[in-house]
FINUGU-579979 format. One line per 5 residues: their letters; for each residue z, y, x of C-alpha. Coordinates in nm, 3 decimals, decimal comma. Layout:
N
a) Z Y X | ...
This chain:
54
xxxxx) 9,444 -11,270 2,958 | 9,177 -11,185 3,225 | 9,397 -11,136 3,598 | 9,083 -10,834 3,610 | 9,256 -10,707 3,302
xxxxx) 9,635 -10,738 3,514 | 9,791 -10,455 3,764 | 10,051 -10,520 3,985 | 10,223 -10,293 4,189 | 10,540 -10,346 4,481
xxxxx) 10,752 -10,071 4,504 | 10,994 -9,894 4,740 | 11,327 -9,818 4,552 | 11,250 -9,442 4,595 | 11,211 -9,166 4,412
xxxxx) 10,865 -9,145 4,589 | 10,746 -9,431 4,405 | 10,794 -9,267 4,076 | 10,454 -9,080 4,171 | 10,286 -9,366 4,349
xxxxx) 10,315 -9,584 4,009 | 10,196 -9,326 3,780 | 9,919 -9,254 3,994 | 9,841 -9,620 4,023 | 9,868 -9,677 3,654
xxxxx) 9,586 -9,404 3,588 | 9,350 -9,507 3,863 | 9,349 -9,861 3,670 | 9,314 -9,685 3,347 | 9,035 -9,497 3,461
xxxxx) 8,871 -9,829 3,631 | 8,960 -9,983 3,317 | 8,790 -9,705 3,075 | 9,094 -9,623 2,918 | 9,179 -9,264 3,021
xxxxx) 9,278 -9,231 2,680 | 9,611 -9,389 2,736 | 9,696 -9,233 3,029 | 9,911 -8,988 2,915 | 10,159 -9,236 2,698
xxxxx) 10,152 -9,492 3,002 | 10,239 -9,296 3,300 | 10,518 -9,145 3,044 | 10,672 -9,484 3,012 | 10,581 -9,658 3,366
xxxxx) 10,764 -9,331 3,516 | 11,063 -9,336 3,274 | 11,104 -9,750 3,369 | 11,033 -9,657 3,743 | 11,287 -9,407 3,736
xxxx) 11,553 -9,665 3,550 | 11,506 -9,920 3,791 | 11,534 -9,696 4,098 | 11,872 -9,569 3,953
């Protein structure tokens, strides 16, 4: 796989960064062409944010 095709992200262990990774997740999607998924994705990357935080 392509690293153009690769998001990475560092995150504070805060509830704040719920927002910050869904919101970086659909800026690459859209970048990406692939609003289409944005929905599902920031569901999951905020549900695994969330876990991890907790």
């Amino acid at each position: 796989m392509s690293t153009k095709n690769v998001a990475t992200r560092t995150l504070a262990r805060d509830l704040a960064s719920v927002a910050a990774a869904r919101a970086g997740a659909s800026a690459h999607l859209a970048n990406w062409a692939l609003e289409e998924l944005d929905f599902t994705t920031t569901l999951v990357l905020g549900e695994l944010v969330t876990n991890a935080i907790n």
